[in-house]
PARONU-196612 format. One record per residue (C-alpha): y, z, x; residue number from 1. Coordinates in steps of 0.25 Angstrom, whole numbers. Example, Ala and Ser with C-alpha at 12.3 -4.5 7.8 and 13.67 -1.06 7.14 Angstrom:
<sites>
(site (-18,31,49),1),
(site (-4,29,55),2),
</sites>
This chain:
<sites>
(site (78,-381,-448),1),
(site (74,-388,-461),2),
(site (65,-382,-470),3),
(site (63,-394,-476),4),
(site (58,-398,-462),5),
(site (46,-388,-462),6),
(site (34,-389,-467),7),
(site (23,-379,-469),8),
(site (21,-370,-458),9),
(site (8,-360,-460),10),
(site (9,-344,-463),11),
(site (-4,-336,-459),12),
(site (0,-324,-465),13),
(site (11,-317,-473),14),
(site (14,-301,-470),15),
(site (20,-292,-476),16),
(site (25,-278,-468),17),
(site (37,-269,-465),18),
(site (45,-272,-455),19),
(site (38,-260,-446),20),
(site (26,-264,-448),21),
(site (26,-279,-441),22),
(site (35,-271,-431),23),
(site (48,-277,-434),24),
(site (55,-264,-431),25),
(site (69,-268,-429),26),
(site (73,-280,-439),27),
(site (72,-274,-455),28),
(site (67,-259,-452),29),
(site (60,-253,-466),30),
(site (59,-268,-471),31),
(site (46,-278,-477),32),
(site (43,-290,-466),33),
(site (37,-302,-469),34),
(site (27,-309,-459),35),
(site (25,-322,-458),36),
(site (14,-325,-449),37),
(site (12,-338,-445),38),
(site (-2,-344,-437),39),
(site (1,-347,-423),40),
(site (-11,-345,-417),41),
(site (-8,-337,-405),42),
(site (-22,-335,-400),43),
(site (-19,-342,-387),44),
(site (-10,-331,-381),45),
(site (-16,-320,-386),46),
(site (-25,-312,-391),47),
(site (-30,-298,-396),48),
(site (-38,-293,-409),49),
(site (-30,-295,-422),50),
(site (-32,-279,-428),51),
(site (-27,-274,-412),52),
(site (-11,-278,-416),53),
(site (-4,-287,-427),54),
(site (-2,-300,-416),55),
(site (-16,-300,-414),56),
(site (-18,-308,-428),57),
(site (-12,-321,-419),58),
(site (-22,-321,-410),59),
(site (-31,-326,-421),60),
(site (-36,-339,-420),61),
(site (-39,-344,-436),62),
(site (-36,-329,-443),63),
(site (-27,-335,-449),64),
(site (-26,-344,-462),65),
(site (-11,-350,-461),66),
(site (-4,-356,-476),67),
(site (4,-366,-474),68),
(site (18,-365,-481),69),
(site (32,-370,-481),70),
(site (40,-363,-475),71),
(site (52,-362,-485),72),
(site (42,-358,-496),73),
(site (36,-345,-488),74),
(site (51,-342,-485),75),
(site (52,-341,-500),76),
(site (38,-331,-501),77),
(site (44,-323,-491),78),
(site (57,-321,-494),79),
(site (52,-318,-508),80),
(site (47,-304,-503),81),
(site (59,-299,-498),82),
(site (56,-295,-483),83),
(site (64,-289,-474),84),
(site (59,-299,-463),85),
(site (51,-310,-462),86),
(site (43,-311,-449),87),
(site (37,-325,-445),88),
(site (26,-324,-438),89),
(site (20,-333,-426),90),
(site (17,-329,-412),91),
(site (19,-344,-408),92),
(site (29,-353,-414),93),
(site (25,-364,-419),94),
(site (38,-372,-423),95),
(site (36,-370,-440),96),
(site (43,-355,-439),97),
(site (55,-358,-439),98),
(site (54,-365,-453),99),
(site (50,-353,-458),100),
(site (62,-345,-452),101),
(site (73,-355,-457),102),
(site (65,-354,-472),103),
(site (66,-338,-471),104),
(site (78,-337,-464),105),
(site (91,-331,-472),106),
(site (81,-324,-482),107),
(site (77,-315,-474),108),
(site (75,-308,-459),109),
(site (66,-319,-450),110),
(site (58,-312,-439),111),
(site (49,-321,-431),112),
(site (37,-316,-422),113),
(site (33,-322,-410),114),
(site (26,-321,-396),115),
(site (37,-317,-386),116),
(site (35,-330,-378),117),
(site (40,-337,-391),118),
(site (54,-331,-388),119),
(site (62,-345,-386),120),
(site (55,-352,-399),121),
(site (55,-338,-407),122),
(site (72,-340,-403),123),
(site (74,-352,-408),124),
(site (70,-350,-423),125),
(site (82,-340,-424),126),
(site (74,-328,-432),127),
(site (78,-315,-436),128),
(site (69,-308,-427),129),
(site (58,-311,-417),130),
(site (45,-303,-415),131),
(site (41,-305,-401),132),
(site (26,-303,-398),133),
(site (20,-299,-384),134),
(site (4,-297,-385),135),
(site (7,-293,-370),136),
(site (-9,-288,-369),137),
(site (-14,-300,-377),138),
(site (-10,-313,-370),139),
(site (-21,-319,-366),140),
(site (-11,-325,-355),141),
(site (-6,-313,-348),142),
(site (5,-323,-342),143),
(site (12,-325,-357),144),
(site (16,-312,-355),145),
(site (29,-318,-347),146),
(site (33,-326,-357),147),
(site (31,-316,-368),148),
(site (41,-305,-361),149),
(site (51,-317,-356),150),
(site (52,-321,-372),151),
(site (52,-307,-376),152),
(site (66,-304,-367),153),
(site (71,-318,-372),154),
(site (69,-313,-387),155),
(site (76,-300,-383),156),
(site (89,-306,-377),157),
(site (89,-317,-390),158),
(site (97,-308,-398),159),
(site (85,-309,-409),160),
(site (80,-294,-413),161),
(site (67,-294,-405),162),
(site (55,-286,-407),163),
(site (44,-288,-396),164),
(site (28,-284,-400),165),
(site (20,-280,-387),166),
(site (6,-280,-389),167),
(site (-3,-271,-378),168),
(site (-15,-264,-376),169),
(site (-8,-251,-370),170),
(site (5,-247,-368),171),
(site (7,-251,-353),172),
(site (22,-250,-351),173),
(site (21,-259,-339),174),
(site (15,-270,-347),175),
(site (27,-267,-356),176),
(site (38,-268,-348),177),
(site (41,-282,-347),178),
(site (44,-282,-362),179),
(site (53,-269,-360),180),
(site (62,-276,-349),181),
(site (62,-289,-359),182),
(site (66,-279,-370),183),
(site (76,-269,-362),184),
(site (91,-270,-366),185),
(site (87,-276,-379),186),
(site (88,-272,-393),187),
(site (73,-278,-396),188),
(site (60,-270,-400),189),
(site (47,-267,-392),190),
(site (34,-267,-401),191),
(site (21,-263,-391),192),
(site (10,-263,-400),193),
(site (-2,-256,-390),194),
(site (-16,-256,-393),195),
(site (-21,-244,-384),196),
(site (-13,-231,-387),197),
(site (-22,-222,-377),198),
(site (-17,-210,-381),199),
(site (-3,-212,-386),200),
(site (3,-209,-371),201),
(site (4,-224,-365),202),
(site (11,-229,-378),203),
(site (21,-218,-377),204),
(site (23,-220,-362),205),
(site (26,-234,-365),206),
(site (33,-232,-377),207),
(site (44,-222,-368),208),
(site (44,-232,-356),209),
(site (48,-244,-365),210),
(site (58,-236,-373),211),
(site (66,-235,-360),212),
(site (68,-250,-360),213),
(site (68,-255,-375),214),
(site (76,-250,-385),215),
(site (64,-249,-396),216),
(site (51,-249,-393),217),
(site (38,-246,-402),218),
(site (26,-245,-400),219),
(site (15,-248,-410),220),
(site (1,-241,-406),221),
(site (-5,-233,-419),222),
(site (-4,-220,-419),223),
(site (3,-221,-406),224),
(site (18,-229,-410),225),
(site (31,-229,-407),226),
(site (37,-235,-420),227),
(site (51,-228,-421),228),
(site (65,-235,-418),229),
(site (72,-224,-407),230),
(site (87,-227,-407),231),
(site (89,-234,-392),232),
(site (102,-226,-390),233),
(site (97,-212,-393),234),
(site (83,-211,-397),235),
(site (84,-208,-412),236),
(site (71,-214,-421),237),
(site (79,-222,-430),238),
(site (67,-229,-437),239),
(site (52,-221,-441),240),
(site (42,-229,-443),241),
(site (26,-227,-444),242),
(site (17,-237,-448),243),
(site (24,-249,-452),244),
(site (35,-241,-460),245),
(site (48,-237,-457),246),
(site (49,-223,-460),247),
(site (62,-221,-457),248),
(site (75,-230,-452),249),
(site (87,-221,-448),250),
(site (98,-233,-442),251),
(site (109,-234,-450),252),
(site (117,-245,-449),253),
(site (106,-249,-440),254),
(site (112,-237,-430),255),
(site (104,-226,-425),256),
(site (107,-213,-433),257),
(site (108,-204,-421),258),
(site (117,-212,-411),259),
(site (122,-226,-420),260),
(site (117,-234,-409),261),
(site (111,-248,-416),262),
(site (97,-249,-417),263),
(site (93,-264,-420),264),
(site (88,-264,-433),265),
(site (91,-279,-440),266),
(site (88,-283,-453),267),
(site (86,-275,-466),268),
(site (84,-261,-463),269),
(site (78,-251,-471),270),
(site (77,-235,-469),271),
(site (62,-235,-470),272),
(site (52,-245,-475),273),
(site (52,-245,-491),274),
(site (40,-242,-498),275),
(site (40,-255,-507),276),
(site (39,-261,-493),277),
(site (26,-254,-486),278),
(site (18,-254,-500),279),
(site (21,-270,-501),280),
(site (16,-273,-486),281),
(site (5,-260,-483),282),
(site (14,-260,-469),283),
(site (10,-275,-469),284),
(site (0,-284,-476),285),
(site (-4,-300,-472),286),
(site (-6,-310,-484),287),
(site (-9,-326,-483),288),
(site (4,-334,-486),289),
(site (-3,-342,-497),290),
(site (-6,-328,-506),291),
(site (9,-324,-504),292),
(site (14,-337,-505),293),
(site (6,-338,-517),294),
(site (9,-324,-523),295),
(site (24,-325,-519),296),
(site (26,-340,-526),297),
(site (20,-335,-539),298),
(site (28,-321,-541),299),
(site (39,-323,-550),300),
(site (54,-324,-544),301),
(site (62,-312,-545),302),
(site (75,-315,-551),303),
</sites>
């Protein structure tokens, strides 16, 4: 692809986060993640309140203000903070992402977060890693829910590192299973963001039940979560975290300090997430493009 070819393709917002706070568990542990979230307008497919979970800003209509910029320009913005990962947002591709992929890519780790019916699309544009989401209890048609599990097991079995978020009202491990068995035998990450704790004892049920089939589940329900890494082999925690911040990382060499089995950590990985990086983001914080493009093009350059 020519960036030459491209012209401006529009940014809604610009995040700044750790890595554990997006959750992007497995791909930079400890490190800072930019987002770049682009307006696709997924309002059509689903829907839920926007302070319920962090997808639910997509389902709506006109909240936000896009900037339109070229592509190799914002490359430069982001690069220019020094992220672990770049994650480019857009639940529904819309054919300008890859410009921005080919502008970031070699600088830096290229994540790309999609809709898990966008798997043969998300595929094509060759990221870094793809973050698959399933708003399982917010399609507002019940029947997409085939097509999001058959892209979830394609992305599995792509060879791409995978992380799947599964958004639901209550842990209901039946209701979970289809994307266990499109997860089981795989090295990819299960993310169930629950609504409804009731009591803490459904989500730990669940959490047990999907355990047997994928190799690292977490469940993300305040005060009720499962955020730690267990080795797969022999159930070490390799990896603390609580609230956004990896407390603790204990994988050398990317191997679990028990048993040295592999646990699939990619990317730059830290032994917990460095101060400099949780005072800089407050776990995460949204700014317009135009005010960072802005504050970034008239900082002087470091030499």
């Amino acid at each position: 692809m020519r960036l030459s070819s491209c012209g401006p393709l529009e940014v809604a917002m610009i995040g700044l986060g750790t890595v554990e706070s997006i959750p992007v568990y497995h791909y930079s542990p400890g490190g800072l993640a930019v987002r770049l979230r682009l307006p696709s307008y997924a309002y059509d497919i689903f829907d839920c309140p926007p302070e319920e979970h962090d997808i639910c800003i997509f389902s709506r209509e006109g909240l936000l203000e896009p900037e339109p910029l070229e592509p190799d320009r914002l490359a430069r913005v982001v690069l220019g903070m020094r992220p672990d990962i770049v994650l480019v947002e857009t639940p529904r591709l819309l054919g300008s992402e890859g410009c921005l992929l080919e502008a970031l890519r070699g600088g830096v780790a290229v994540g790309l977060r999609v809709l898990a019916s966008e798997a043969s699309p998300a595929l094509d544009l060759e990221p870094d890693l793809i973050v698959a989401d399933y708003p399982l209890d917010y399609l507002v048609d019940p029947g997409l829910s085939t097509d999001m599990v058959l892209g979830i097991r394609r992305l599995a079995r792509s060879g791409v590192p995978l992380e799947v978020n599964v958004y639901v009202e209550r842990a209901d491990p039946a209701r979970l299973a289809p994307v266990a068995e499109a997860l089981a035998g795989t090295s990819s990450a299960l993310h169930v963001h629950v609504k409804l704790h009731e009591g803490g004892g459904p989500i730990r049920k669940a959490y047990e039940l999907l355990r047997r089939r994928v190799k690292h589940v977490y469940i993300h329900n305040n005060p009720y979560s499962y955020e730690d890494t267990l080795c797969p082999s022999c159930g070490a925690t390799v990896a603390i975290r609580r609230g956004g911040v990896l407390e603790r990382l204990e994988a050398p060499g990317g191997r679990c300090w028990k048993c040295a089995s592999i646990i699939p950590f990619y990317g730059r990985i830290k032994e917990r997430t460095p101060r400099p990086v949780i005072v800089a983001t407050g776990g995460q914080r949204w700014l317009h493009p135009r005010l960072v493009v802005a504050r970034r093009s008239s900082s002087p350059s470091r030499t």
